[in-house]
N, C-alpha and C positions, 0 to 999 in steps of 0.2 A: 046352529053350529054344534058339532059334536063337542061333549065337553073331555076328555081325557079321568081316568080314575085318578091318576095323583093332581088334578087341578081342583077334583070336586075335594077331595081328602083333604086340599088345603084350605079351601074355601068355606067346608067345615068348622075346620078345627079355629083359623079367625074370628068365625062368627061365634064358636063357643065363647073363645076368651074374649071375645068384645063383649059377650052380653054375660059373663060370670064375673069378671075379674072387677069389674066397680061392685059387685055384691058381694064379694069375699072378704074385700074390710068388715064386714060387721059379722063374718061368720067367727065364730068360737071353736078351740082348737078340735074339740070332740066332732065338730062338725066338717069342719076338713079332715081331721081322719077320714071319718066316713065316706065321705064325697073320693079320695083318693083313693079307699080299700074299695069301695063300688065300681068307683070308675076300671080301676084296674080289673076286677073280676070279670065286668060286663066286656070289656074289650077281648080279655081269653076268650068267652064263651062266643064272639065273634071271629075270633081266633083259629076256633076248634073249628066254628060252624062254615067257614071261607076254604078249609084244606078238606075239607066232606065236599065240595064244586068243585067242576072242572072250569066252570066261569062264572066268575063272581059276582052278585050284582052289583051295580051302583049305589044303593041305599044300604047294603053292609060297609061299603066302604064307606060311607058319610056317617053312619053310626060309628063304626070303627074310631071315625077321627073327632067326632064327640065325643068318645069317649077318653080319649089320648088327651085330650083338648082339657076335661074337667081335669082331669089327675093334673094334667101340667098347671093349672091355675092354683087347682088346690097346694101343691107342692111348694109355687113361687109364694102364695098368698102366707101362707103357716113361716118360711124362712122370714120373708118383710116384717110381718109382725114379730116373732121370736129376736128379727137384728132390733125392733124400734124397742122391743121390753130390757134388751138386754146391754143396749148404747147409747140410748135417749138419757143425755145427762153427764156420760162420761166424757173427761176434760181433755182424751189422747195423751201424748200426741198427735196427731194424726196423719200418714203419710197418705196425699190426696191425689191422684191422677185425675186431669179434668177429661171427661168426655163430652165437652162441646167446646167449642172455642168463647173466651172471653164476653159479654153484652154488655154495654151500657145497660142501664136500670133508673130508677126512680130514691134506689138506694147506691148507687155508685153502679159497680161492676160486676157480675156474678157468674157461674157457669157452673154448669151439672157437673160431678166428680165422683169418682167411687174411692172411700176412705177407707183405708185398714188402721184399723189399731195396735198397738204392740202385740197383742196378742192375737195376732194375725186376721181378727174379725173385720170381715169388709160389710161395706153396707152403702145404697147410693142416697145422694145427698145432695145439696142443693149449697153451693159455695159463696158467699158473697165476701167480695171482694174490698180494699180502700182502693184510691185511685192508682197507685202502682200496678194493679192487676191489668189497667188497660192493654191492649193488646195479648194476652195469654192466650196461646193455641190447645188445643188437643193434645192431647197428650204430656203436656204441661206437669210434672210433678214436683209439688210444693208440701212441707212441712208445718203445719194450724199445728198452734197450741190454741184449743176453745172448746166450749162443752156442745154437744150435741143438740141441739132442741129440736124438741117437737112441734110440725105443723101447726098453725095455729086452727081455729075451726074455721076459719072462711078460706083458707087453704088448704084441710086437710085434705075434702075429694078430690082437688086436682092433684095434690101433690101425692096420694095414692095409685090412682092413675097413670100415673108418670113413673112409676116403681120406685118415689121417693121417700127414705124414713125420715129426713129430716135435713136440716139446714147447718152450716157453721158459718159463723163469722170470721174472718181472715184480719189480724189488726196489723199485719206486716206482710212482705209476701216473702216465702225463703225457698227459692227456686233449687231443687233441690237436682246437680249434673245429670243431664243429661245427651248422650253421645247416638240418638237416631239418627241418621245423613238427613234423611228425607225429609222430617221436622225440623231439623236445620235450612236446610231447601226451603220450606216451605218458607219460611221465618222471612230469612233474606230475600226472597221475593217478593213476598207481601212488602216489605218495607223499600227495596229498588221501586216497584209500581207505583207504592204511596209520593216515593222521590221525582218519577220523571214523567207521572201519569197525567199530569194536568188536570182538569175537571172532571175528566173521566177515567180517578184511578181508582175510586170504590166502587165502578162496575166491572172494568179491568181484574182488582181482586176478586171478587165475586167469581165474574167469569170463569176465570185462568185457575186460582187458588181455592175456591170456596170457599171465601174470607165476605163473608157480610156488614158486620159492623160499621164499616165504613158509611156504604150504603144505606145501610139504616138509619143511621144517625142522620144521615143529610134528606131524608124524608121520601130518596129518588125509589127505594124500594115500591114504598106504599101508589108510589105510578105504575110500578110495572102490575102492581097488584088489581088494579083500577083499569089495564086492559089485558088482564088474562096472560100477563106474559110472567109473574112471578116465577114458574117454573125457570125460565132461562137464567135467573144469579141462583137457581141452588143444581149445585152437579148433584147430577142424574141419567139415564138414558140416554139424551140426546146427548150432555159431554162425553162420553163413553165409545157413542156410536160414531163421532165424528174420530176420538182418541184413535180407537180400533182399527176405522178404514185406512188413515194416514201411515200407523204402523205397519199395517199388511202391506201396503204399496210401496214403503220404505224397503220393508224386506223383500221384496219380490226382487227390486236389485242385487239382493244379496244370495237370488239362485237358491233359497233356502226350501227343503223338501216343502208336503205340506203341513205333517206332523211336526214337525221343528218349525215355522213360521206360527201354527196356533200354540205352541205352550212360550215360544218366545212372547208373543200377543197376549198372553193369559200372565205369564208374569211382570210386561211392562202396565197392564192393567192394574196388576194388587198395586203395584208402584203408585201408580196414576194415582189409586183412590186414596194408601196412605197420605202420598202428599196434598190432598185436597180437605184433609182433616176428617176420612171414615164418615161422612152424613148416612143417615138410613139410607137415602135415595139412592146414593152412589154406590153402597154396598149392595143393595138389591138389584141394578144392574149388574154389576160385576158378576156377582153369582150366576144371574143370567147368562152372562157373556161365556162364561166361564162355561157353563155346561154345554152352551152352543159348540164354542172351541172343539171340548173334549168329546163331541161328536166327531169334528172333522180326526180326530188322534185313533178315534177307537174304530173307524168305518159304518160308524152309527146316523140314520136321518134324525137330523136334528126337530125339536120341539118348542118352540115357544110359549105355549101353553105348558106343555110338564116339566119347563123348566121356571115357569111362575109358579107354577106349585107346587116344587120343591122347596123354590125359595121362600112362599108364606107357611108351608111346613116349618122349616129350619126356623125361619125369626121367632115368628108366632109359639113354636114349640121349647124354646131355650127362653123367649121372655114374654111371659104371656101378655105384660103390659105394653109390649110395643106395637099389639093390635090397634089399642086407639091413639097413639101417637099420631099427628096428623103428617106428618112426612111419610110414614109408611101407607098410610091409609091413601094420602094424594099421590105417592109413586106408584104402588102397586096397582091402586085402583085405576090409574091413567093408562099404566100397560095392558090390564085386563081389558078395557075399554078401547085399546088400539087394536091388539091383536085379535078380540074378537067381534069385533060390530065392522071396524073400516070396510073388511071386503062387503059386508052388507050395503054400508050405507054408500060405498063406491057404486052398487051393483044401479042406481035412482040414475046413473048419467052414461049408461051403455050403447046409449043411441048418438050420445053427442060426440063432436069430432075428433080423434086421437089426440091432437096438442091442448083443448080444450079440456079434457079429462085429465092429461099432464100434468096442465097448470094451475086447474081451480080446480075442478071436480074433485081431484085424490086429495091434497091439501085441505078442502074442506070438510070431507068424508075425515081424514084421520083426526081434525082438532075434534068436529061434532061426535065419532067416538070415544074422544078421547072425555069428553062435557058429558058424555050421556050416565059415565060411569061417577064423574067427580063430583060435578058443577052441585049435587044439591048437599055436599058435605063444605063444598068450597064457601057456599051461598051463606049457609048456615055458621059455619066458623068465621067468616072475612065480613059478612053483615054486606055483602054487596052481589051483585050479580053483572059480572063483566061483557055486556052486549056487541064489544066491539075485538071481544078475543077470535072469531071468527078467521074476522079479516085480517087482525094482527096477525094472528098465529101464523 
């Protein structure tokens, strides 16, 4: 399959910060200069060399975005360390926004947060919580009085990885107003479901809300995981895809142009993903979605492929550690793997009967592209290999 210049550009630049960014902890500042003042040079001088063609090759474009790729590791790696030398220690205050929603732990409750200090310095951070923090969403902003610390050494690679400089303790929680509709939405949801959901209201949240915890704690997650259906409690793709169709058909009652039905669709979607608590997966859909839409707005054929590779541009390029986050890694990689192997792997049942093709043959063509691109990152992070996601899926 043809691959598109802005999907190889992205697929580049990924690979760069996956394979730089766990070696940039131990780089030293003179040497991220360098790696940035290089990177940016070499990129001009591919710069110059791309506006000398009238058609570009594919391999300046994948240099090109190696080279975007080092500078951007270089850049995030040099701030990380600069925030861990210059806030590892200090007591804040600290005004904390959580960016994931609340876990149970082994030490109570915890959740990723980005901290600012009085003095306006933010840095992300690793929150642990006492047990009043249970249930805290996204978006969530709480006032720690606590010092900073650093990683310990059996933590430090992951929590570098993770674009973490350090962790705070929370010994109170002090919720500090806030007036979002849709994180209120979201709140009262989660909690109506927990109310009238019966047995099945922590899949219910998951489902509906993107609220996990529930589900985790009662064990039922680690089944879905055990047959390849983990994907269905985290929004992503399919919540999105399913979101999208129902709004378009809602609006088609409403006689709505087609330009006015996809930006109305494009903004009940940012909605959607706010209220589901922002996960990587959901936003990399949306993005997706989003540039499809704004094909139908602009009279442009839409792309699936260069609209993934805008999207691992954009993530990959603004945070070079959420390369090897494995939510991004298992989204992206699953869509890469749908949209470009299914029509191959469709292509093995062209003989057999149209409803049989229908039924099994395209379903299994898109779960097995879907495996072809994940399953040995899944295997390897989950310590299992799900035999019977085939059929589930």
């Amino acid at each position: 399959p043809h691959l598109p210049p802005v999907l190889l550009a992205g697929l580049a630049l990924w690979a760069t910060a996956a394979a730089l960014w766990p070696a940039a902890r131990t780089f030293g500042e003179p040497a991220l200069l360098m790696l940035v003042v290089g990177s940016l040079a070499g990129a001009g001088a591919l710069v110059l060399g791309c506006l000398r063609r009238r058609a570009v090759p594919p391999v300046l474009v994948v240099l090109l975005a190696v080279m975007v790729g080092a500078a951007s590791v270089a850049l995030a790696a040099g701030a990380l360390q600069n925030a861990m030398g210059a806030l590892v220690g200090s007591e804040g205050p600290w005004r904390c926004t959580l960016t994931t929603d609340a876990k149970p732990s082994d030490f109570g409750w915890r959740a990723d947060a980005r901290a600012v200090d009085p003095l306006g310095r933010s840095v992300a951070v690793r929150l642990y919580l006492p047990d009043e923090g249970a249930g805290l969403l996204r978006g969530t902003t709480l006032s720690v009085e606590a010092p900073l610390e650093a990683p310990g050494e059996a933590n430090r690679e992951r929590w570098w990885n993770d674009g973490l400089a350090g962790s705070l303790s929370a010994s109170e929680v002090s919720p500090v107003a806030d007036a979002a509709p849709l994180r209120g939405l979201r709140s009262r949801a989660i909690e109506v479901i927990e109310r009238h959901g019966g047995g099945q209201s922590g899949l219910l949240q998951a489902l509906i809300c993107g609220y996990r915890p529930t589900i985790e704690q009662s064990g039922r997650y680690e089944q879905f995981k055990t047959t390849g259906l983990a994907h269905l409690v985290a929004v992503s793709g399919a919540h999105l895809s399913i979101v999208t169709l129902f709004v378009a058909q809602g609006l088609k009652l409403l006689r709505l142009g087609r330009r006015s039905t996809a930006v109305a669709t494009g903004l009940f979607l940012a909605g959607y993903v706010v209220f589901t608590g922002m996960p990587v997966s959901a936003l990399r859909a949306a993005v997706m979605a989003v540039a499809g839409l704004m094909a139908l707005v602009t009279d442009r054929r839409s792309s699936a492929l260069n609209a993934l590779g805008a999207c691992i541009l954009l993530f990959t390029g603004i945070d070079p550690s959420c390369a090897l986050t494995a939510s991004f890694v298992l989204s992206a990689g699953s869509t890469l793997g749908i949209v470009l192997l299914t029509p191959l792997f469709a292509t093995v049942a062209l003989s057999w009967p149209r409803v049989l093709r229908r039924l099994v043959a395209d379903p299994l063509a898109l779960t097995m592209a879907s495996a072809a691109a994940t399953q040995p990152y899944a295997a390897a992070l989950f310590s299992q290999l799900p035999l019977l996601s085939p059929v589930a899926n």
